[in-house]
C-alpha positions in Angstrom: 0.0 0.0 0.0 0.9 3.3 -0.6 1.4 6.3 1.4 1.5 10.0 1.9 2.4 11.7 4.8 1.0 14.8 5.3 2.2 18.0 8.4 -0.8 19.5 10.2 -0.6 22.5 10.6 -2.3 24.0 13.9 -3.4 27.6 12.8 -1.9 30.2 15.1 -4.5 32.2 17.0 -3.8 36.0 17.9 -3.8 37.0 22.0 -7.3 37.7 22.5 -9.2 37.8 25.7 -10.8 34.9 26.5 -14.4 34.4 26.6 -16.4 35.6 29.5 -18.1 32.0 30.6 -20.1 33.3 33.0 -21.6 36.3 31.3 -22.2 34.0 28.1 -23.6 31.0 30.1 -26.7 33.1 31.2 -27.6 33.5 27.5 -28.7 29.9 28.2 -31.1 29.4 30.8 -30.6 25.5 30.5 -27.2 25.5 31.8 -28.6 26.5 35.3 -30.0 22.8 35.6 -27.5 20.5 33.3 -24.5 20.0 31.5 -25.2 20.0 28.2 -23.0 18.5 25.7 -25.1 17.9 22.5 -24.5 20.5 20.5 -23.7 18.1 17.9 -27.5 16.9 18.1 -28.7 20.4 18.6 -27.5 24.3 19.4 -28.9 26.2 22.3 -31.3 29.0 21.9 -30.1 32.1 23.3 -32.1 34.4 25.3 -31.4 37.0 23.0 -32.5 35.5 20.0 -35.8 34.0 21.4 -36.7 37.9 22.2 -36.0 39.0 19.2 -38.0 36.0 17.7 -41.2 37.3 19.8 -41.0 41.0 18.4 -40.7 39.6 14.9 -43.8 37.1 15.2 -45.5 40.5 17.1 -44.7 42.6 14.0 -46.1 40.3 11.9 -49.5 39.8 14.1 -49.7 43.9 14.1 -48.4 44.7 10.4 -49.6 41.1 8.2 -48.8 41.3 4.8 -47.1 44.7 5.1 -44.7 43.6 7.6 -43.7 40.7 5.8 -43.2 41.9 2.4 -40.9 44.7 3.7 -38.9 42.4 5.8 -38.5 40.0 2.5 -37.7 43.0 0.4 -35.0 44.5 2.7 -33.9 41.6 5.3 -33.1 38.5 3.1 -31.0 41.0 0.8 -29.1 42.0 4.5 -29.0 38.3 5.8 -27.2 37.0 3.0 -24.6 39.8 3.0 -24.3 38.9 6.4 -23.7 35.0 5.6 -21.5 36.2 2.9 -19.3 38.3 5.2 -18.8 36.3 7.8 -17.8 33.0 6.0 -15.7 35.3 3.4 -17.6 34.3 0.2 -19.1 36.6 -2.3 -22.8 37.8 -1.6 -23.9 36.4 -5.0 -22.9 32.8 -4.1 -24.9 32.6 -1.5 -27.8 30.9 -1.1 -30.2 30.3 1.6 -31.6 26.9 2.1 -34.2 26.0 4.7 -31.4 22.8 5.8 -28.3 21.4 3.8 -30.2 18.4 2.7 -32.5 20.1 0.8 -29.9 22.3 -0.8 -27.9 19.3 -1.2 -30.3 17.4 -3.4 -31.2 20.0 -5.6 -27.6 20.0 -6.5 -26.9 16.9 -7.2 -30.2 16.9 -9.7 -28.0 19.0 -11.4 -24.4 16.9 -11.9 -24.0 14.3 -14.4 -24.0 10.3 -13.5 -20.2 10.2 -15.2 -18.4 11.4 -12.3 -16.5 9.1 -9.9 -17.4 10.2 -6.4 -15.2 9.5 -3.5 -16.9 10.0 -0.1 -15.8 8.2 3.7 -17.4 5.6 5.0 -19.7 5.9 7.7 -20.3 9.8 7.0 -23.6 11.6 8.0 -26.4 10.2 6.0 -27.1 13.0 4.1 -24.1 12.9 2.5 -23.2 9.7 0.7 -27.3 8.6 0.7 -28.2 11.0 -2.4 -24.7 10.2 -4.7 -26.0 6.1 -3.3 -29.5 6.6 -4.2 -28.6 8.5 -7.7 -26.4 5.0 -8.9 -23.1 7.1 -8.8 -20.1 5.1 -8.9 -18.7 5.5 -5.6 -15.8 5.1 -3.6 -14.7 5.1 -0.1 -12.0 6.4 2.3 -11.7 5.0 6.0 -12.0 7.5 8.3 -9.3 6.6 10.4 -5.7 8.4 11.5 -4.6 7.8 7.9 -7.9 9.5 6.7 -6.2 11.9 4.5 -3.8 9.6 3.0 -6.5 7.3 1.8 -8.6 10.4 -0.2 -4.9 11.7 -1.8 -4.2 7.5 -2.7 -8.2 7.0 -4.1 -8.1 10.3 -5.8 -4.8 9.4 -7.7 -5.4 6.1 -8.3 -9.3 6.0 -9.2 -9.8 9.0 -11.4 -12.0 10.7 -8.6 -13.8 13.8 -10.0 -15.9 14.6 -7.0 -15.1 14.3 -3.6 -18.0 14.7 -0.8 -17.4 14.6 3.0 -17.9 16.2 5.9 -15.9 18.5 7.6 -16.2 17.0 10.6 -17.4 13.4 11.3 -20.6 12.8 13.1 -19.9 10.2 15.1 -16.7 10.7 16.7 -15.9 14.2 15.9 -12.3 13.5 13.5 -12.0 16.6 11.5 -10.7 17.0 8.0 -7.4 18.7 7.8 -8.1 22.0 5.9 -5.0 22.3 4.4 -4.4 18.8 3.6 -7.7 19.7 0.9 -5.3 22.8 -0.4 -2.9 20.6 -1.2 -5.2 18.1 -2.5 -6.8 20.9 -4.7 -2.7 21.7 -6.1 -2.3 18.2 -7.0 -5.9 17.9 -9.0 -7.0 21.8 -9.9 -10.2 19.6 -11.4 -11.0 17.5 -8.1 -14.7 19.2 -7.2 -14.8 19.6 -3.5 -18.0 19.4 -1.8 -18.4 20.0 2.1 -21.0 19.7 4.6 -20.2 22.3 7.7 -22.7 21.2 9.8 -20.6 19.9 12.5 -18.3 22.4 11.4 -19.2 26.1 11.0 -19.3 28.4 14.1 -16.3 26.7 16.0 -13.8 28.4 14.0 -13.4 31.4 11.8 -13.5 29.9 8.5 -12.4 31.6 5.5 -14.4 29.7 2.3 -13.0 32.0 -0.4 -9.4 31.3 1.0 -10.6 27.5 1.4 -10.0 24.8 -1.3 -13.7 23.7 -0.7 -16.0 24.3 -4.0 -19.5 24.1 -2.3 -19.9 24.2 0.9 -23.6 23.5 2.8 -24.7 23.7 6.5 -27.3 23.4 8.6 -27.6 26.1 11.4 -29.0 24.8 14.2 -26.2 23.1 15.8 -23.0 25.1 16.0 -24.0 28.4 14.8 -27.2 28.4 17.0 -29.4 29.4 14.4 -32.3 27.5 15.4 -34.2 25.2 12.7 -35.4 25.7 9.8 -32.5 28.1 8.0 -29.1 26.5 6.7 -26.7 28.0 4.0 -24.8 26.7 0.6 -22.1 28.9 -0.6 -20.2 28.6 -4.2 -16.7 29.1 -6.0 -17.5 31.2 -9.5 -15.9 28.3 -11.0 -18.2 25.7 -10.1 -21.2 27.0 -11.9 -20.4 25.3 -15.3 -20.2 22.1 -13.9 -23.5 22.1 -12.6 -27.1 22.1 -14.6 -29.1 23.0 -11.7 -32.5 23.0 -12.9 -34.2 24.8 -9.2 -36.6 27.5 -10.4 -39.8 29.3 -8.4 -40.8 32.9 -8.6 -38.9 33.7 -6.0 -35.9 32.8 -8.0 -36.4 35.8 -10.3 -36.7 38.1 -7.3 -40.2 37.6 -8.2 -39.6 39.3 -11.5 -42.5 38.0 -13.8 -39.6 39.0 -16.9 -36.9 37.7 -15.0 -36.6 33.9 -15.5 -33.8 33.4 -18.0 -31.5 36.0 -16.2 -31.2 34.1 -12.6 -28.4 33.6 -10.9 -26.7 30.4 -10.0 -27.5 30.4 -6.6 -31.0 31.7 -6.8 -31.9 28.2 -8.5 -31.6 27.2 -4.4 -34.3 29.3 -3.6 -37.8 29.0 -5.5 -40.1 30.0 -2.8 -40.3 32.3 -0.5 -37.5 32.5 2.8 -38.9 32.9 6.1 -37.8 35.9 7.7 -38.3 34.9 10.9 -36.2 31.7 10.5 -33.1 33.2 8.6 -33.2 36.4 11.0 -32.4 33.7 13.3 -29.4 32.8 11.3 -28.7 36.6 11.0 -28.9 37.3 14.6 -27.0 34.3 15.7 -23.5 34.7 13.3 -24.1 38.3 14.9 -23.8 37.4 18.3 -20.7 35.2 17.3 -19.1 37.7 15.9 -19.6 39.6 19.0 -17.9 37.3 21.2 -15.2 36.8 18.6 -14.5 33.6 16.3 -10.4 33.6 17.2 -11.9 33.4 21.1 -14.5 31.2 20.1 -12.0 28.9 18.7 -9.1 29.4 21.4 -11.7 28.4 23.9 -12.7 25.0 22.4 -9.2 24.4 21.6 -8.4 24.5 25.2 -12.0 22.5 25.7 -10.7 19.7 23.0 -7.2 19.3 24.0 -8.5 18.6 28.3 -11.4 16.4 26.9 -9.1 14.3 24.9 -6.2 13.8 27.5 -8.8 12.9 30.1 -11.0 10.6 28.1 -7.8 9.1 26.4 -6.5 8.3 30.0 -9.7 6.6 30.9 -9.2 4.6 27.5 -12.2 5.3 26.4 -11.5 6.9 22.7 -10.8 5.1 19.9 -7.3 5.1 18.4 -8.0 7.5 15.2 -9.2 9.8 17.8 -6.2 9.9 19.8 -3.6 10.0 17.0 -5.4 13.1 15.8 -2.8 16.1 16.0 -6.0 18.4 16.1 -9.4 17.1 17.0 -12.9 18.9 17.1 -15.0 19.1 20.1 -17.0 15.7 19.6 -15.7 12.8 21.2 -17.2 9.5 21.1 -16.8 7.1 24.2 -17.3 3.9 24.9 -20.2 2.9 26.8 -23.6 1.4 26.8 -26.9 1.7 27.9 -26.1 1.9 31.4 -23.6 4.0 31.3 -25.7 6.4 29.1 -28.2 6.3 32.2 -26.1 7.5 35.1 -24.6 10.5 32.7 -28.6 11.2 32.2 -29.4 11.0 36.0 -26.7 13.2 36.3 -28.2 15.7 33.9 -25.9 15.3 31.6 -27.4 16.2 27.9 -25.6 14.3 25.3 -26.3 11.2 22.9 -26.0 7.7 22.1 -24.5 7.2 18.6 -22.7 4.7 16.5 -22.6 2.3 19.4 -21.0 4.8 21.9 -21.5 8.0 23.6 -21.1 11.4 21.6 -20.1 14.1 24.0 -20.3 17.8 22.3 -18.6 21.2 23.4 -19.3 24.2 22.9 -18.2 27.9 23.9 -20.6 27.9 26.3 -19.2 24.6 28.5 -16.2 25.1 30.5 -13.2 22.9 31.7 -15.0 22.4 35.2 -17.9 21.0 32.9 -15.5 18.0 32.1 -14.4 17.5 35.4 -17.6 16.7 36.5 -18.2 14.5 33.3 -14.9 12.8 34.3 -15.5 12.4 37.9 -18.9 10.5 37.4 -17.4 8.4 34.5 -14.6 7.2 37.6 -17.6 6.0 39.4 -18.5 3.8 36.5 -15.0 2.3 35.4 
């Protein structure tokens, strides 16, 4: 077998002051009762943002049809140049998508069946299902501490035009090595690189223009604390040609009755109406993050990742690909079963059972003593 060894790099972060836990914490009123770690299965609401959901639904009780065409006519053109800004793509290649499935499928209606896919085995669902479901030919990668050596080997030796993954893995958190996919891109300038940021976006300040990622779609109700209902898919201007997306709706034309051979690429994501109250959720929400600041944001789940990993690693309770990870994401996957899921619940401890473990998620608003007490009552059990 061949391999290829490739450096992580571990971005340097500037000196920035550290999140204040304390003052973020009571954004989220369920903290005062549990831990909760299961931000991979679902973002908090802040208090914030279900205030400012109440005056929007109270607008639109008082103004109706008024209210709501304004807010369409002026607010979606805003929230988009807010996605677009804080991801670092261009507004234009932007689309809103009520969840990256749905944004997902209406792309792949548009690529042709000739392209060789290679995706990772065991991915999130909504990934490798739709190129399965299609009759793609597919190929797989083992997501394992030699992940990235077994895309570069597949892509060189199987003629892979397309290759779809997430940015970091459901199940046990093992993140893709960003620039390992720039180097990737060097090698084959062809290669189409499609992400899903779910698990991704929000714990890091992400630079997509900068990226080698060609399409990149997320949800944003987990780490960006959008709430349901509102995702994002964002484009390269090179990717358009290699794409007959056939998505179209009035709302596509900016409902412009004379407007339907003139719409943009991403607009063919968008055929109805957006929900203002849904995607202002996603607007508020990157603006909160950007308030608290996405270098501290990371810094602090750095710290979070490297204490999690040394403490469940000592326990032995992470597999191997998760321990020979240079840099590793906030989700861990332990071992245990049923009963071991139980005392962590009567200990109101949030989290979630997954591919026969237990996923443990953290985000910026958990702290280190948060995993102490996670480790002290997985003692009692070991």
């Amino acid at each position: 077998m061949i391999t290829f060894k490739f450096k992580t790099k571990i971005r340097q972060l500037p000196i920035v002051n550290l999140i204040s836990m304390e003052k973020t914490r009571e954004q989220f009123p369920i903290l005062d009762k549990c831990i909760y770690v299961n931000t991979a299965a679902a973002g908090l609401l802040s208090t914030d943002l279900a205030l400012w959901r109440q005056q929007h639904d109270q607008a639109y009780l008082i103004g109706g049809s008024t209210m709501k065409t304004k807010a369409m006519q002026t607010e979606i053109p805003e929230i988009r140049e807010t996605v677009a800004n804080f991801f670092q793509c261009k507004t234009d290649n932007v689309a809103l998508v009520p969840n990256f499935s749905l944004g997902f499928n209406i792309l792949l209606e548009g690529l042709k069946h000739n392209n060789k896919v290679l995706l990772l085995e065991n991915d999130y669902p909504s990934v490798n299902w739709p190129f399965e479901y299609r009759g793609f030919e597919v190929f797989y990668a083992k997501v394992d501490e030699d992940l990235e050596d077994s895309i570069l080997e597949q892509v060189k030796n199987y003629d892979i035009s397309i290759l779809a993954l997430s940015l970091v893995q459901w199940v046990n958190g093992i993140r893709i090595d960003l620039d390992f996919l720039k180097s990737l891109k060097s090698e084959f300038p062809q290669l189409i690189i499609i992400a899903d940021g779910t698990q991704f976006l929000g714990t890091t300040d992400f630079n997509f223009e900068d990226s080698a990622i060609d399409i990149l779609g997320a949800s944003s109700y987990k780490w960006l604390l959008g709430g349901y209902g509102n995702g994002l898919m964002l484009f390269k201007d090179a990717i358009k040609e290699k794409f007959s997306v056939k998505g179209m709706g009035f709302n596509s034309a900016d409902t412009d009755a004379s407007g339907k051979d003139t719409i943009r690429f991403a607009k063919h994501f968008e055929p109805g109406h957006l929900d203002t109250l849904n995607f202002g959720s996603l607007r508020f929400s990157l603006n909160y993050l950007n308030r608290l600041g996405k270098d501290a944001i990371e810094l602090h789940l750095r710290k979070l990742s490297d204490k999690a990993k040394k403490e469940f690693t000592d326990l032995g309770l992470l597999e191997k690909s998760v321990v020979n990870q240079k840099v590793h994401s906030t989700i861990f996957n332990i071992k245990g079963d049923n009963e071991l899921f139980e005392l962590l619940s009567n200990n109101h401890i949030i989290c979630s059972q997954r591919g026969g473990g237990i996923r443990l998620s953290f985000h910026f608003y958990n702290t280190e003593k948060d995993i102490d007490e996670i480790v002290r009552i997985l003692k009692t059990a070991i």
